[in-house]
Structure formats: structure tokens, C-alpha cells
C-alpha positions in Angstrom: 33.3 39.0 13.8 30.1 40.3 13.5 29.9 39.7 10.1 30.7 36.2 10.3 27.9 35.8 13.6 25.3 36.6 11.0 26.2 34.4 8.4 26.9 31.7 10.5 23.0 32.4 11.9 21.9 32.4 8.6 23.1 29.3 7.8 21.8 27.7 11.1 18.1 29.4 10.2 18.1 27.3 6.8 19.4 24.1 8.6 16.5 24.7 11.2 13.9 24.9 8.7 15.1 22.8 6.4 15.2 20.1 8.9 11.5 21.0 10.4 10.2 20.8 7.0 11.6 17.6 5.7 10.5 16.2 9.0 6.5 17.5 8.4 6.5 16.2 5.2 8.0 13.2 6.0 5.9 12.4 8.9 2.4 13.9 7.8 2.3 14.0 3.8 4.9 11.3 1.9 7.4 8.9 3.3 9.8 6.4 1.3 9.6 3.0 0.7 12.2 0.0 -0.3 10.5 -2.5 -2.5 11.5 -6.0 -0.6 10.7 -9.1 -2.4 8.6 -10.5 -5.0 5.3 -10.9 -4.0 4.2 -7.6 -6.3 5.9 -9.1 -9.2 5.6 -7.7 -12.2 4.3 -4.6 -11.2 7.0 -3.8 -8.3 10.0 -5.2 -8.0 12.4 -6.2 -5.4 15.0 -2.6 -5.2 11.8 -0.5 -6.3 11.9 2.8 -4.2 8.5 4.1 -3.8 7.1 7.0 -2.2 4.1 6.7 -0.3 1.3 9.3 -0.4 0.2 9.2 3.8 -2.7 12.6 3.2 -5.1 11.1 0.9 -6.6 8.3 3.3 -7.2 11.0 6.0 -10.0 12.7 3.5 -10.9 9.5 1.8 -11.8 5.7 2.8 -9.2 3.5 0.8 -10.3 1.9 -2.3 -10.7 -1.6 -4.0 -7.6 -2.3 -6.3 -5.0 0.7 -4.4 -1.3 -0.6 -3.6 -0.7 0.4 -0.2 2.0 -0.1 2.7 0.7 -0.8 6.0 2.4 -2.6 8.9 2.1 -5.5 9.3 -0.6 -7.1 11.9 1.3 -9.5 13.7 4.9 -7.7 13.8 4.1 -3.9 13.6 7.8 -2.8 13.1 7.7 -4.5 9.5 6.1 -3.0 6.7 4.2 -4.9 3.5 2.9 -3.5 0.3 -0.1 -5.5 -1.0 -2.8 -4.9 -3.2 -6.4 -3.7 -1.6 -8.9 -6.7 -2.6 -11.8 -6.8 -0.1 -13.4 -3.8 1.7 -14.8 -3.0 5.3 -17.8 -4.8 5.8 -17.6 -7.5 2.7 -17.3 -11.2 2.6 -14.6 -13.0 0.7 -14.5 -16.5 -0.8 -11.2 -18.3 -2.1 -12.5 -21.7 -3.8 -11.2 -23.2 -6.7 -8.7 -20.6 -7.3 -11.6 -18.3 -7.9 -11.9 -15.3 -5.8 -15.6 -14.2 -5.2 -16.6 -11.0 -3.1 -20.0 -10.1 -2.0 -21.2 -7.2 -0.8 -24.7 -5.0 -0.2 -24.6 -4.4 -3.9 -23.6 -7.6 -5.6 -25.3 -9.8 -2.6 -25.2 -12.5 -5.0 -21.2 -12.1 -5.0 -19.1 -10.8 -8.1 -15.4 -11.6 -9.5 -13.1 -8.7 -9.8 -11.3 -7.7 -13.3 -7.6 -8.0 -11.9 -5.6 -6.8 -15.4 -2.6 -5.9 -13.1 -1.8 -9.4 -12.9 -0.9 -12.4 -15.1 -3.4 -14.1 -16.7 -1.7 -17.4 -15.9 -1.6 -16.5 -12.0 -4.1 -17.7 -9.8 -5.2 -16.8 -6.5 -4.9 -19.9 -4.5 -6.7 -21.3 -0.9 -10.1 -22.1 0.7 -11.0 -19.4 2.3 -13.7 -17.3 3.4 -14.2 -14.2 5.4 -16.4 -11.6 6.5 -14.4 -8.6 6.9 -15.3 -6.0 9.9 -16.0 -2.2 9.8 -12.1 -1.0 9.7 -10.5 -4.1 7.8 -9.1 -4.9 4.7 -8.4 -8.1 2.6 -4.9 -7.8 0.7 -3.3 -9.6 -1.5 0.6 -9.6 -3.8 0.0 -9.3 -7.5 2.2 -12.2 -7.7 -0.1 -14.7 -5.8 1.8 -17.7 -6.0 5.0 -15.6 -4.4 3.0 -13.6 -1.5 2.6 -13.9 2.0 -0.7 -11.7 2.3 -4.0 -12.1 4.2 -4.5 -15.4 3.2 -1.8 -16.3 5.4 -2.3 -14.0 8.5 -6.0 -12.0 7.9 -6.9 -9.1 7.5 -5.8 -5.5 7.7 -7.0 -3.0 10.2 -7.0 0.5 8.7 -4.9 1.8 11.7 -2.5 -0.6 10.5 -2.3 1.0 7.0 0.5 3.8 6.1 -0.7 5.2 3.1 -1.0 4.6 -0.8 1.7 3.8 -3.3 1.6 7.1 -5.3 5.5 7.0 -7.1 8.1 4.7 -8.5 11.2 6.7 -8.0 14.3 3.9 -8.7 15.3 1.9 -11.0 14.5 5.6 -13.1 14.0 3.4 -16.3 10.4 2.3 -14.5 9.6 6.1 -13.0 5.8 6.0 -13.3 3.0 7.5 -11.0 0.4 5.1 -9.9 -3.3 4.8 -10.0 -5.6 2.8 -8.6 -7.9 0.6 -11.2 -11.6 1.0 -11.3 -13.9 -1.5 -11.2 
């Protein structure tokens, strides 16, 4: 009997900590994601599963050009993943399917190099915005297909989850992810 009291506390010790250490690392360093839709066409696709690296934004500001999941504003129980495109503190213009950003560098306004999407995909609307101190202007890769912040604004950085780091599934498209510099 006493043997079997041990074991059976053995197994309930690696149950424990199994379970406490799937739950810190779920909760504090990477957390999985379902790919839902096409709005990140072609470079994520609806059924991708992602993980979703949740440390690196709490030692560095996200950057221009990252994939991220955030929550969405107006329904925080659903989750998007959309492009960064305008940072804290910029102003955005939408004209003419061209997409200007200014900013205290480029005051006189500048057009990103966006290679991760087609050449034959525009960014559509007339709009233009001055972004405050914690928000950020997202967009789909696949602008004709996404519902993004030209529909509903901005995104506060509270709002944001963390950064696409890992295409797990389909494993024919396993690839690590990283942002584009500009």
C-alpha cells in the first residue's frame, strides 16, 4: 500500500507542475492562435495555427510592419490579427489608394515599402488620422478582404496581445516570422 501511496504522489507531483507550468507559459510568455478568415491573405491563411510571442512587447514598444493579435476595440472577447502600419503619435492619410504616414522624422510624410503584399492590392478609403500616445493603425495584408482600422480605428496598446512569432499548422507552411524593416 505504501508503495503504491508514493507512486500515486509521484504522479500527482508531475500533474501539479505540469499543469502550473503550462498555465505560466500560457498566460505570461506564448499563447495559440486560430487563423480565421482571409484578411492576411497570402501570408496567413484561414486554419493557420499560430503561436503568439506575449514577452517581447513588455521590454520593447511594437514596431512598424509586426503581425500582431490584439482584441478587438469594440468587442474585447474577439481577437484580430492585422499588420502594424501607423505608430503612436503619427498621422495617417488614405487618399487615392495611396497610403502616406508622417511623422517627426519624415514631417513632409513618406510611403511605406509593403513587399508582404501584392503588388496588385491597394489600400483603399479617405482617411486620415492622428494617432495618440498608446495607439496603433492596423491593417490585413489582404486589403480589399479586411475589416481593420479603417473600418473601426485605432488600436490601443492595452488592447494588443502580443506578436505573431510561429506558423505551426498546415506543417507544409511551418515558418518563424519577422517583422520587415523599413
Amino acid at each position: 500500500m505504501k508503495q503504491f501511496l508514493l507512486s500515486a504522489w509521484e504522479v500527482l507531483e508531475i500533474v501539479v507542475i505540469a499543469t502550473v507550468t503550462v498555465f505560466l507559459v500560457r498566460t505570461f510568455l506564448i499563447q495559440p492562435f486560430l487563423v480565421s478568415g482571409a484578411s492576411m491573405e497570402p501570408n496567413f491563411s484561414d486554419g493557420n495555427y499560430l503561436l503568439i510571442d506575449e514577452i517581447t512587447y513588455r521590454f520593447r514598444e511594437p514596431a512598424r510592419g509586426e503581425v500582431i493579435v490584439f482584441r478587438y476595440p469594440n468587442d474585447p472577447s474577439t481577437y484580430y490579427i492585422k499588420r502594424i502600419i501607423g505608430l503612436p503619435g503619427e498621422k495617417l492619410s488614405i487618399k487615392n489608394n495611396q497610403l502616406t504616414i508622417f511623422n517627426n522624422q519624415k514631417p513632409e510624410g513618406f510611403n511605406i515599402n509593403e513587399d508582404y503584399i501584392r503588388s496588385d492590392i491597394k489600400t483603399a478609403g479617405n482617411i486620415e488620422v492622428l494617432l495618440k500616445d498608446n495607439e496603433y493603425y492596423v491593417l490585413g495584408d489582404n486589403r480589399y478582404y479586411s475589416y481593420d482600422s479603417r473600418n473601426w480605428g485605432p488600436v490601443p496598446k492595452d488592447d494588443i496581445i502580443g506578436l505573431a512569432r510561429l506558423r505551426l499548422l498546415p506543417l507544409t507552411y511551418l515558418k518563424a516570422f519577422a517583422a520587415p524593416r523599413y
